[in-house]
N, CA, C and O atoms as a DFTB+ gen file, in Angstrom:
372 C
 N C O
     1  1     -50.701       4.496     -22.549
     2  2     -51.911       4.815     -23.289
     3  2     -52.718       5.851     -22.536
     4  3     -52.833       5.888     -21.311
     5  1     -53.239       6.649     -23.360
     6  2     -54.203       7.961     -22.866
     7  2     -55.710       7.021     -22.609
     8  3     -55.972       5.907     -23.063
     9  1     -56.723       8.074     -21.550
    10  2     -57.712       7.194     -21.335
    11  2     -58.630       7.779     -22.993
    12  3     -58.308       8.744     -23.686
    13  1     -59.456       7.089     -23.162
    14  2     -60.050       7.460     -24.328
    15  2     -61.172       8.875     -23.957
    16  3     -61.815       9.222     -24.948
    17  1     -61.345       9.377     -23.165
    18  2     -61.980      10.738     -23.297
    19  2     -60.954      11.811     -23.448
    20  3     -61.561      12.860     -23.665
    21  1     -59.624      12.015     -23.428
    22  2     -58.914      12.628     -24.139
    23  2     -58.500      12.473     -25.278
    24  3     -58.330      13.430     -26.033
    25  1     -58.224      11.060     -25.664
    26  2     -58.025      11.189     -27.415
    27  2     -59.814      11.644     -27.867
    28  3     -59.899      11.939     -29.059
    29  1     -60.607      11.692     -27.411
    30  2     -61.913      11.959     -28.143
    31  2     -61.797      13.957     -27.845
    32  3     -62.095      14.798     -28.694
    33  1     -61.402      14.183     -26.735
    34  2     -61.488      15.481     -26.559
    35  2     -60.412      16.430     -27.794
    36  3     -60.723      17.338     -28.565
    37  1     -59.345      15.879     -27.595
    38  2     -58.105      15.936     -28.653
    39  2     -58.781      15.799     -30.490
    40  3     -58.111      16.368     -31.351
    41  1     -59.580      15.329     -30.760
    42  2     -59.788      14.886     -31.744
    43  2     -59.144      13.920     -32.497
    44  3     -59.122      13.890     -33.727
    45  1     -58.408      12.811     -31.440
    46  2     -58.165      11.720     -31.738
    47  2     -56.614      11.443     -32.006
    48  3     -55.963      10.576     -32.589
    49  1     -56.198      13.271     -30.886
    50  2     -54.967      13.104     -31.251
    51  2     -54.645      12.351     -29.852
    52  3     -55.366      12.507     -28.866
    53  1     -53.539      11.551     -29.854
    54  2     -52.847      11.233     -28.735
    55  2     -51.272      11.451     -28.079
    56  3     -50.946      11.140     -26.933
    57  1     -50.492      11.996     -28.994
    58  2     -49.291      12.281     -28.584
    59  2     -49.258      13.774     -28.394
    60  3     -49.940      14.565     -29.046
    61  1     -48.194      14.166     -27.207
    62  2     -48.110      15.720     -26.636
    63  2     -48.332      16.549     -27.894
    64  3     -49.201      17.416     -27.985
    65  1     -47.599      16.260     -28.717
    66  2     -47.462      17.436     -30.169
    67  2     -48.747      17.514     -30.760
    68  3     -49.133      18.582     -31.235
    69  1     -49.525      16.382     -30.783
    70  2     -50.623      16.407     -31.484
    71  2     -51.604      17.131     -30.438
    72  3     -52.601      17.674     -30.914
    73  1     -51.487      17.160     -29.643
    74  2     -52.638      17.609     -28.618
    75  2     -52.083      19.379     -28.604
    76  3     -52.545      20.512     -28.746
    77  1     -51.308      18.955     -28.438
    78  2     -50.584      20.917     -28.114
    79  2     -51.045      21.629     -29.549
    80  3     -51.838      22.570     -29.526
    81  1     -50.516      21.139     -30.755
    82  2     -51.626      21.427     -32.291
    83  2     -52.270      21.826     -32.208
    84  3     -52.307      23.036     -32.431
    85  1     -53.475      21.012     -31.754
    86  2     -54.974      21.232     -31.579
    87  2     -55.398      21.725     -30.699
    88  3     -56.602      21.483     -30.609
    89  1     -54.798      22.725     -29.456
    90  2     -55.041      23.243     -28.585
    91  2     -54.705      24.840     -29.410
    92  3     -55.506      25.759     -29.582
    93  1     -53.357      24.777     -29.792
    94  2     -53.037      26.492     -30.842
    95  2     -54.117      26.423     -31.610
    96  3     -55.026      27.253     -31.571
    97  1     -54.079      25.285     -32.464
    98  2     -55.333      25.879     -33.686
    99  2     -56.196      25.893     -33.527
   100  3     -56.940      26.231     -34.448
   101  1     -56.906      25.434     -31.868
   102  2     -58.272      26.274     -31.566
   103  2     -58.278      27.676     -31.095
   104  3     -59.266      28.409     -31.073
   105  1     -56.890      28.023     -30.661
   106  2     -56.562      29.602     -30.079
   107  2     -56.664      30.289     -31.179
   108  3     -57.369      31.299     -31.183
   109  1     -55.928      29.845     -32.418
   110  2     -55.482      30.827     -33.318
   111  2     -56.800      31.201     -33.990
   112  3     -56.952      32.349     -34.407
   113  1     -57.873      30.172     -34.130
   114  2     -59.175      30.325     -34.840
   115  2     -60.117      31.096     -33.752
   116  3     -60.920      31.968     -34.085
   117  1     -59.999      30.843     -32.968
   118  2     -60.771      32.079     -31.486
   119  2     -59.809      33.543     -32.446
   120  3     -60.367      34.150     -33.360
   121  1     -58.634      33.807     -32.078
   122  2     -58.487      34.681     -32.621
   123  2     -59.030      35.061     -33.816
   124  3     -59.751      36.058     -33.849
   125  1     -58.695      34.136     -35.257
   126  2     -58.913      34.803     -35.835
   127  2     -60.487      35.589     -35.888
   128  3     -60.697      36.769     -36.169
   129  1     -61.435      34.594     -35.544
   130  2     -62.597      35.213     -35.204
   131  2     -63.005      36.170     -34.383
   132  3     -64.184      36.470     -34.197
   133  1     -61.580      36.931     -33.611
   134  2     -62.067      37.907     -32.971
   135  2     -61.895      39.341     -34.061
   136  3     -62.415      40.454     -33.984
   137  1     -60.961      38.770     -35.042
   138  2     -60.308      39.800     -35.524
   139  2     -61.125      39.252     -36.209
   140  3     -60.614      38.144     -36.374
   141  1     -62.090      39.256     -36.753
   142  2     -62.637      39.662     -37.877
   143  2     -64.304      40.449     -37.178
   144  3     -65.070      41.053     -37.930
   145  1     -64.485      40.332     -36.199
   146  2     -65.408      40.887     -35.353
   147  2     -64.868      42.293     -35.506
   148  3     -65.597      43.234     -35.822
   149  1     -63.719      42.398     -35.298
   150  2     -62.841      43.855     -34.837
   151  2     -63.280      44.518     -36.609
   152  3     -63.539      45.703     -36.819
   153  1     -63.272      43.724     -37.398
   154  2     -63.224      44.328     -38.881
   155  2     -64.245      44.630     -38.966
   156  3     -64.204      45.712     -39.551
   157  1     -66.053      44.180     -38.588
   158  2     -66.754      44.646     -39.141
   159  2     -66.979      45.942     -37.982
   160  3     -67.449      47.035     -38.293
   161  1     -66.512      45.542     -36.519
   162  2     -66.891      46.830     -35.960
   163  2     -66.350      48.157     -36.726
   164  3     -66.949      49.204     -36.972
   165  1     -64.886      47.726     -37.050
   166  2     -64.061      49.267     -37.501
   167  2     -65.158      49.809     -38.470
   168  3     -65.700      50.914     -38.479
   169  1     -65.396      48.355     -39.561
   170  2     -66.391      49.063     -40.512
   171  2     -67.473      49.672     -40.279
   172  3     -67.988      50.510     -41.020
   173  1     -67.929      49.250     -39.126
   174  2     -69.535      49.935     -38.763
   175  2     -69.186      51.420     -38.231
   176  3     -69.830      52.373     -38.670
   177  1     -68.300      51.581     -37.412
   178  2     -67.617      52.276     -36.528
   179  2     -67.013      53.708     -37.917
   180  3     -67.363      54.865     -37.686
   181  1     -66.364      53.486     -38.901
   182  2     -66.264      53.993     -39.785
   183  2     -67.696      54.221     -40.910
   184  3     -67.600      55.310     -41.475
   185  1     -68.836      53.508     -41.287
   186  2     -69.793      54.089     -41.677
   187  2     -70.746      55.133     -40.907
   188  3     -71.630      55.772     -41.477
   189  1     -70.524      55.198     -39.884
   190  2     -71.578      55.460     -38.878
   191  2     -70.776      56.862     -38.334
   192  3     -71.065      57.490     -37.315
   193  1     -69.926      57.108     -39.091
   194  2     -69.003      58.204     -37.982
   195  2     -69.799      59.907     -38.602
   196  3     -69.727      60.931     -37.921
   197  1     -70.439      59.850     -39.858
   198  2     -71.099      60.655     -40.056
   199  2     -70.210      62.266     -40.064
   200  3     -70.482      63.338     -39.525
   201  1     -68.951      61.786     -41.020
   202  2     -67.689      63.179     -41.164
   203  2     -67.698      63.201     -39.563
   204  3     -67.667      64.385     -39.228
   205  1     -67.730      62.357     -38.430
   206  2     -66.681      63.162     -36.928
   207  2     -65.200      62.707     -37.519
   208  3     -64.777      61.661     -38.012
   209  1     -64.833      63.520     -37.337
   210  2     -62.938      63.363     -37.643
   211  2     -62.324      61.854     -36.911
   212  3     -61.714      60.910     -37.414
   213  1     -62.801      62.124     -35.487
   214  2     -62.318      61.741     -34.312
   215  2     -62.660      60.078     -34.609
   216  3     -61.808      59.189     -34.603
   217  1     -63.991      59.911     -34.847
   218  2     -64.447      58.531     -35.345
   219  2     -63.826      57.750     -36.195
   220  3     -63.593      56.555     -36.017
   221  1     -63.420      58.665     -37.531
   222  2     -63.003      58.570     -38.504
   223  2     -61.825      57.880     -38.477
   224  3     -61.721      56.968     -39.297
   225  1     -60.743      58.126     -37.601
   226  2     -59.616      57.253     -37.400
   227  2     -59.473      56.790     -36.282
   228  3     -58.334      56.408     -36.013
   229  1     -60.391      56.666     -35.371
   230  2     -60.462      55.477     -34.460
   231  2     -60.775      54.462     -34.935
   232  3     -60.291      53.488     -34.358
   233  1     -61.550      54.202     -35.973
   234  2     -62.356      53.665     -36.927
   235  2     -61.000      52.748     -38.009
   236  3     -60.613      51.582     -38.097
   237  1     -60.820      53.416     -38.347
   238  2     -59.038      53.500     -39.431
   239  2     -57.992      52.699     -38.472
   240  3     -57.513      51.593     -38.725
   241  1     -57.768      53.405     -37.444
   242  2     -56.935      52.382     -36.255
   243  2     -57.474      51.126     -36.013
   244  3     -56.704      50.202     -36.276
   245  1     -58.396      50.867     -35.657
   246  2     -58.771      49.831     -35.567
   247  2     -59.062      48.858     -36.870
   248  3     -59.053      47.651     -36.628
   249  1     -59.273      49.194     -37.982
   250  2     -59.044      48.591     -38.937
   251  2     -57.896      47.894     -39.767
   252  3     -57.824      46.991     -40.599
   253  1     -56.889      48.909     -39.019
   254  2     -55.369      48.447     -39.413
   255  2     -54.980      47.183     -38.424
   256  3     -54.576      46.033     -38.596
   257  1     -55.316      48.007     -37.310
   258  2     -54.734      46.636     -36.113
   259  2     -55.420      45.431     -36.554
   260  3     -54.789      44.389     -36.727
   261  1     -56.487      45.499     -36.717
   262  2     -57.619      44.188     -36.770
   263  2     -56.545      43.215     -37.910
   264  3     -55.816      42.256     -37.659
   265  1     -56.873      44.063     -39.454
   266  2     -56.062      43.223     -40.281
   267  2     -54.652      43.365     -39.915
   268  3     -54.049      42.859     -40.862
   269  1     -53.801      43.777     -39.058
   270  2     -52.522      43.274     -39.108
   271  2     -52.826      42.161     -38.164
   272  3     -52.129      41.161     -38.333
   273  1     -53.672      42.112     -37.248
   274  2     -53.612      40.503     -36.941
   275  2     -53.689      39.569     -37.013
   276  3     -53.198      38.575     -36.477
   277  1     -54.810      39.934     -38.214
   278  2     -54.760      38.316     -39.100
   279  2     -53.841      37.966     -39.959
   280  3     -53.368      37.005     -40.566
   281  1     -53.744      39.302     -39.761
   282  2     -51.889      38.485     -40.710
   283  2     -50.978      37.942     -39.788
   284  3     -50.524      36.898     -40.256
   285  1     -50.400      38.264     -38.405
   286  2     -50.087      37.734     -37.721
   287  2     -50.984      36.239     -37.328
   288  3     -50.423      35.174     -37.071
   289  1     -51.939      36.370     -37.343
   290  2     -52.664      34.749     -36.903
   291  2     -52.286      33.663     -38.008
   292  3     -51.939      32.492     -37.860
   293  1     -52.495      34.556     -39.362
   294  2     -51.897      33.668     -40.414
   295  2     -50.877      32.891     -40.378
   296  3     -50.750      31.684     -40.169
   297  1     -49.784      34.178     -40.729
   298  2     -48.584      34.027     -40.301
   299  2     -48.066      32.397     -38.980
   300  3     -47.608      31.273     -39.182
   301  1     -48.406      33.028     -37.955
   302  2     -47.663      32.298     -36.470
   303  2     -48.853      30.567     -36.944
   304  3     -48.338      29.462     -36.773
   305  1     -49.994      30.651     -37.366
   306  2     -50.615      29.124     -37.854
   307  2     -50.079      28.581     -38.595
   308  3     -49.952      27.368     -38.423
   309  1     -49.595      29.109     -39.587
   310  2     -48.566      28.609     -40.926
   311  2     -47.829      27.869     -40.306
   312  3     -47.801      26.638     -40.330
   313  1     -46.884      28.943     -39.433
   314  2     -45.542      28.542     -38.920
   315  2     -45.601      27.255     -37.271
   316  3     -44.721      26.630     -36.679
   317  1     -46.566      27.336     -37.152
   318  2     -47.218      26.424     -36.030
   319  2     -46.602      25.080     -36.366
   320  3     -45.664      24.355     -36.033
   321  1     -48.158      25.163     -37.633
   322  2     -48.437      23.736     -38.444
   323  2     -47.580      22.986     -39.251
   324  3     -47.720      21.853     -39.711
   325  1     -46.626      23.834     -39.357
   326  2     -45.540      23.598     -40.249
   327  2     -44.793      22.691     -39.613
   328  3     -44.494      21.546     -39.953
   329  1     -44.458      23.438     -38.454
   330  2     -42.671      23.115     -37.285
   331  2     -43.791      22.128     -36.786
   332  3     -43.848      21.188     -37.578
   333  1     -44.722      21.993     -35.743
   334  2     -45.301      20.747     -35.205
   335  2     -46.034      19.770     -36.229
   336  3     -46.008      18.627     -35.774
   337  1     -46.614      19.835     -37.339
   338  2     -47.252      19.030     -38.459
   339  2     -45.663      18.157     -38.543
   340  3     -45.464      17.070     -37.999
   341  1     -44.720      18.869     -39.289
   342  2     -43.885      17.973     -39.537
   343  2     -43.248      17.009     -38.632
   344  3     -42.776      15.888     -38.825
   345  1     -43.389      17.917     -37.360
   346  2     -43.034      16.957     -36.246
   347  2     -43.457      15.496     -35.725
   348  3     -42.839      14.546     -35.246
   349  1     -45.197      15.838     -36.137
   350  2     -45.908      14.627     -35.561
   351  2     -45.955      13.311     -36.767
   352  3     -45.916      12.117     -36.470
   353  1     -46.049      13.864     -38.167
   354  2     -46.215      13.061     -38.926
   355  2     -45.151      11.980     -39.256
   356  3     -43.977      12.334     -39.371
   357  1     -45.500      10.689     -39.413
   358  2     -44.613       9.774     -39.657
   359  2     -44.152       9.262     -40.588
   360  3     -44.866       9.102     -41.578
   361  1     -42.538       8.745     -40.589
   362  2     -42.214       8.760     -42.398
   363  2     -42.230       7.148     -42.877
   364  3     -41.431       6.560     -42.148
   365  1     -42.583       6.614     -43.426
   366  2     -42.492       5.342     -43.953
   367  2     -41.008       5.419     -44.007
   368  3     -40.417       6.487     -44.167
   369  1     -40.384       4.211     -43.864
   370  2     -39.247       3.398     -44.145
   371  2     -38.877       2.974     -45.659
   372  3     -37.892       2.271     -45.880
């Protein structure tokens, strides 16, 4: 048995899989919240460029990367929750 300030820290998970879960899907949500920080900068970064060329697709670059990562964050959480969800959950008899 775990002491009870880790199943409380865990959110009540107690087995390795369940804890390792909830350790990605607090990473993946840090991420995604970085990447969406990255989106409104590109956007600000792109309103604000005032026709500089140079702005203009630094602005654009960074807007692409940003959303291809949340598609990747999507993506790799899907596939997380999927392969360990099914793992942890238990099947009736």
């Amino acid at each position: 048995d775990l002491p009870p300030i880790i199943a409380q820290l865990s959110g009540g998970q107690t087995g390795l899989r369940g804890i390792v879960l909830a350790i990605i899907n607090f990473f993946l949500t840090f991420l995604g919240l970085l990447a969406i920080i990255m989106v409104i900068y590109g956007g600000f970064l792109y309103v604000s460029s005032a026709g500089n060329e140079e702005n203009v697709n630094k602005a654009k670059k960074i807007l692409l990367y940003a959303v291809l990562g949340i598609v990747v964050i999507i993506v790799s959480g899907a596939l997380v929750n999927t392969i360990l969800g099914a793992a942890t959950t238990e099947r009736a008899p």
